[in-house]
C-alpha positions in Angstrom: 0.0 0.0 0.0 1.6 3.2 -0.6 1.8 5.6 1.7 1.9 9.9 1.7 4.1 11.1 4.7 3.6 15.0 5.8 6.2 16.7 7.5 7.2 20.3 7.6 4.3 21.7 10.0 5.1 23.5 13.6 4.2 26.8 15.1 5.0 30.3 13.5 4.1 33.5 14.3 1.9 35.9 12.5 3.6 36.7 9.0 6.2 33.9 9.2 6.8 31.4 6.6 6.6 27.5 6.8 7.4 24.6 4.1 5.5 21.4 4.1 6.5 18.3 2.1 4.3 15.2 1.1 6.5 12.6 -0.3 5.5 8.9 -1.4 6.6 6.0 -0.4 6.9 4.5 -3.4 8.0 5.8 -6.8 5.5 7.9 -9.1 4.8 6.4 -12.6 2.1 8.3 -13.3 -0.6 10.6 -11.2 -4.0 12.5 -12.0 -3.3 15.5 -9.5 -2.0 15.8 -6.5 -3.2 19.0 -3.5 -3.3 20.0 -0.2 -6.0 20.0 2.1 -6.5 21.5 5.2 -8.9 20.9 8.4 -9.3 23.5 10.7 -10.7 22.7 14.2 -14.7 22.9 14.1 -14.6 23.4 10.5 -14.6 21.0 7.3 -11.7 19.9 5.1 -11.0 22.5 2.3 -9.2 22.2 -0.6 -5.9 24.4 -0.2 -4.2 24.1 -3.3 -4.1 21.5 -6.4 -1.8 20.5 -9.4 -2.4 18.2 -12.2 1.8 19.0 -13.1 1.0 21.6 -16.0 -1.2 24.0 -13.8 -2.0 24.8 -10.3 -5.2 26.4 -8.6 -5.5 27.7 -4.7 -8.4 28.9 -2.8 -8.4 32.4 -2.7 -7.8 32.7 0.4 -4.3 31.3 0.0 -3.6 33.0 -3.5 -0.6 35.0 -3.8 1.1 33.7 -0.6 1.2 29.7 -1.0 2.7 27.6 -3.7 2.6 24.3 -4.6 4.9 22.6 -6.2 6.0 18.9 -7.2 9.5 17.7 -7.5 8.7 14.3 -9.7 12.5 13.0 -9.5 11.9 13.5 -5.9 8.5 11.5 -5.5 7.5 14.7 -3.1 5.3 17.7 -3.5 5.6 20.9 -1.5 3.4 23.7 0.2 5.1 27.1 0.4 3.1 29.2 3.1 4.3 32.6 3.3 2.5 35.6 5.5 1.2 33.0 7.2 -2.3 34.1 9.3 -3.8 32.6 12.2 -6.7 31.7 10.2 -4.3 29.6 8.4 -4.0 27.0 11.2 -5.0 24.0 10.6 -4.2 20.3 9.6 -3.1 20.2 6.2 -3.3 16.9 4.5 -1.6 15.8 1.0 -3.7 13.9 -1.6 -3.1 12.1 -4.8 -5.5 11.2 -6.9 -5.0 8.0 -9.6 -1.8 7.7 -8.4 0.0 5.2 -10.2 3.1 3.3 -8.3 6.3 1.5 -10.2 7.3 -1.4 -7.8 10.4 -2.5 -7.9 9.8 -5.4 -10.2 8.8 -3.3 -12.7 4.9 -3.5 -12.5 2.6 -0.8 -11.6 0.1 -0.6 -9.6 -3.2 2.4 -9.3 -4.5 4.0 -6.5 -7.3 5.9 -6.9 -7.1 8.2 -4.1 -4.3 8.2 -1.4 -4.2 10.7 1.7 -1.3 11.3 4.3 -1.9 11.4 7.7 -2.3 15.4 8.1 0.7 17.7 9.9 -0.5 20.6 12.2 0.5 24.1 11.3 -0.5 26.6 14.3 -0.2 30.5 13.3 -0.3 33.1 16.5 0.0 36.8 16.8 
């Protein structure tokens, strides 16, 4: 089964800057689109920021301060946060979706949709 491991979150202040970096556990052939989500407590999981690899889109509230980005030789995508706000805090989760895995026979195998297991950013003034 593959896996998406998170890392990257912590606690900033008001206006500071954090990286976050979803990497797979097994090496991309192939994938659909890959984003981050986030969960804020009390609230539902919104869609932060998406890429297919050609394009990107971000909820407006993010626009102009995060970035995502995927680094295929790497098998890891990232989440620039800059000016971060406090109503930024949350759980941010990575997703893929028809992710498609080379195993180390050579065979692939598709996952429809994969989720890591969510790291906590915490913004405070």
């Amino acid at each position: 089964q593959v896996q998406l491991v998170e890392s990257g979150g912590g606690s900033v202040q008001v206006g500071g800057s954090l990286r976050l970096s979803c990497v797979a556990s097994e090496s991309i052939f192939s994938v659909k689109a890959m984003g981050w989500y986030r969960q804020a407590p009390g609230k539902e999981r919104e869609l932060v920021a998406v890429t297919s690899g050609r394009s990107a889109n971000y909820v407006d509230s993010v626009k102009g301060r995060f970035t995502i980005v995927r680094d295929n030789a790497k098998n890891t995508m990232y989440l620039q946060m800059n000016s971060l706000k406090p109503e930024d805090t949350a759980v941010y989760y990575c997703n893929a979706v028809d992710l498609r895995v080379r195993l180390s026979d050579g065979t692939t195998i598709m996952y429809p949709d994969v989720w890591g297991q969510g790291t906590l950013v915490t913004v405070s003034s």
